[in-house]
N, C-alpha and C positions, 0 to 999 in steps of 0.2 A: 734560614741562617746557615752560614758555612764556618764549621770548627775546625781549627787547625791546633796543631800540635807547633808551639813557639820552640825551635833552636837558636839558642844565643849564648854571644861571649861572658855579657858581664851583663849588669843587673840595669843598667842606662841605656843597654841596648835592650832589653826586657821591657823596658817602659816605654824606649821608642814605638815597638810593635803592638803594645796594648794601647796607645794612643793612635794607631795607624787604624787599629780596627774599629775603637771608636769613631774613627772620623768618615769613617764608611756609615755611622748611624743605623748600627742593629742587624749588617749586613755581615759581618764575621765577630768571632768571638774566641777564645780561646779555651779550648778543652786540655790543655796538659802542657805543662812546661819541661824544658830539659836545659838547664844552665851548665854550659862546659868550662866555664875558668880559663877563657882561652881559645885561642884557634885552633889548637893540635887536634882538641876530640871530636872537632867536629869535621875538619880533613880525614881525620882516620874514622869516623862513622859515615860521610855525606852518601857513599854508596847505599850502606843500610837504608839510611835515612830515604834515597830515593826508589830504593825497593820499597820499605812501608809503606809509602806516597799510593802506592796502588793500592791501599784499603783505608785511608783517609787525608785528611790534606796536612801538608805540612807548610811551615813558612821557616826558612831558616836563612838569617842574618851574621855575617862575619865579615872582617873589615879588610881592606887591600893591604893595607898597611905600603912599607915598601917593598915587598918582597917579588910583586907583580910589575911591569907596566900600566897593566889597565885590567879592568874586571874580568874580561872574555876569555884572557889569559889563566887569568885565576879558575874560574868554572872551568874550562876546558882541560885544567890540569887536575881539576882534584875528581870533578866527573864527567869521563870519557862516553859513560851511557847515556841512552837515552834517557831524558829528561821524563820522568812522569806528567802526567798532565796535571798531576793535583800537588806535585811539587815546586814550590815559588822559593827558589835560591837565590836571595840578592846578595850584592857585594856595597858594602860601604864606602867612600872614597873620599879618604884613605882611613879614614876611620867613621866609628859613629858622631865622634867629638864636631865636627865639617857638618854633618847635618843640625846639630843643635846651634853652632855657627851659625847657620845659614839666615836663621831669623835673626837679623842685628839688633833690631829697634828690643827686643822682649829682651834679649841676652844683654844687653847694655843695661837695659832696667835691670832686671834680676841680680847680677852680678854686679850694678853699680860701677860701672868704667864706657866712660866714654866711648859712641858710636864708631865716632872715625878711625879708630885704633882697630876693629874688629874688620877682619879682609872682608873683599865684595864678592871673592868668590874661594870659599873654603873647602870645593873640592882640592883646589889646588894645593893647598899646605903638604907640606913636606911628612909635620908633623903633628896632624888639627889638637893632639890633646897637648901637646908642648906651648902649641899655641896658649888653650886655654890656660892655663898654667902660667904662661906670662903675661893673659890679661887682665888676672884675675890678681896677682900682682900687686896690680896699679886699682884695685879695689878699692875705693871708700869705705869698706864695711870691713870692718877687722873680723867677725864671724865668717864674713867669708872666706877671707882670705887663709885663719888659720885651717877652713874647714877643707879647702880645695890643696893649698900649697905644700907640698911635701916637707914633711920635719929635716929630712935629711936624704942623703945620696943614695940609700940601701933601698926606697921607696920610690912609686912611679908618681903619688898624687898622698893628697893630706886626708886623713881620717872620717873624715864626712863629706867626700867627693861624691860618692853613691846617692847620700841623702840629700845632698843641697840639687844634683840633678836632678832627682824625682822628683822634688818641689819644682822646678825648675819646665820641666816636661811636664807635666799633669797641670797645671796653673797658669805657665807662664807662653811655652812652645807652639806657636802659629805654626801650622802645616803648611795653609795655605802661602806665609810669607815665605817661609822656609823653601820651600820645592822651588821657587823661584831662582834663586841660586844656590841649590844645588843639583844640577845633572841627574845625578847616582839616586837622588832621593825622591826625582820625580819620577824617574825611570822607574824605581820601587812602587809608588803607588800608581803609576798606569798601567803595571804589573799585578797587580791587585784589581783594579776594573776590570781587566779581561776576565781572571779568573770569576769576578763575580760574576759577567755578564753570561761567561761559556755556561757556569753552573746553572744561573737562574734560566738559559733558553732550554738546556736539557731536563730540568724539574720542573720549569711551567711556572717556578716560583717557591715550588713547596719541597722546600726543605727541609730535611730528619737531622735529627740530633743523634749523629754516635754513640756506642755505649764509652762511659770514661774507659780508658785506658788504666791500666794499673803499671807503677813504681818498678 
């Protein structure tokens, strides 16, 4: 099995990658987390981050938002060095919100709003959590609505945003529907095949477990 150390923004993006590893079935795992609150810390660590890479693996997820073009753009500006080989930097596009899109049929059920309303392809959104936010809206479930929709102007999303995703991802979240439309997400896990494949032809299969890391 191959342990990676998870970099991420927020806590949906935390769940996206613990269910990325599960769906590999026993092939990677997660020995240590680092949650940044944000893009900035992890622009301003991604070097470190890809220094460590040389004594174990890392996996770290942050979103395009609009600040890029396109992802290449992004990686190439925040790291100019070489790429570790145990280092897997993906870019979300334009956010993680377009990957949990991307499955419509589950996200329709879960959040209760109509299929047709949810885009066919949500890389594209402008702005995939605004989106969420206005399809969540037109909810039938008032639980969720209050739990997703911002109370007011000063806030990006409503008080149980974090939690209804996690239910939402762990329960509800087809991978396999999902990578279909979206790009950015399938690119993520055939980025993850390789690493598995490169590790298991250099171990033969037999994979050690790292010592934990410490805080």
């Amino acid at each position: 099995m191959i342990y990676f150390t998870s970099v991420y923004e927020d806590e949906p993006t935390h769940q996206v990658m613990l269910k990325l590893y599960n769906y590999f079935q026993g092939c990677f795992s997660e020995v240590f987390a680092i949650p940044c609150k944000g893009k900035g810390k992890i622009k301003k660590q991604i070097k470190a981050y890809n220094q460590a890479a040389k004594h174990g693996y890392y996996f770290v997820i942050t979103d395009l938002d609009n600040e890029y073009d396109c992802a290449p753009l992004l990686i190439k500006d925040w790291l100019s060095d070489q790429v570790s080989n145990q280092m897997l930097f993906r870019v979300a596009v334009r956010e993680i919100e377009s990957w949990l899109l991307a499955d419509r049929e589950n996200f329709a059920d879960f959040f209760s709003v109509g299929i047709n309303l949810i885009p066919l392809n949500p890389d594209n959104e402008k702005d995939p959590k605004l989106t969420v936010i206005s399809l969540v809206k037109k909810s039938k479930k008032r639980e969720i609505r209050e739990a997703i929709v911002p109370i007011d102007d000063y806030v990006s999303h409503g008080p149980g945003y974090n939690t209804q995703f996690q239910k939402y991802i762990l329960n509800y979240w087809n991978i396999d529907e999902a990578r279909k439309n979206s790009p950015s997400l399938d690119k993520a896990i055939k980025a993850l095949e390789k690493v598995a494949m490169r590790y298991n032809k250099a171990t033969n299969g037999n994979l050690q477990k790292p010592k934990l890391q410490k805080s």
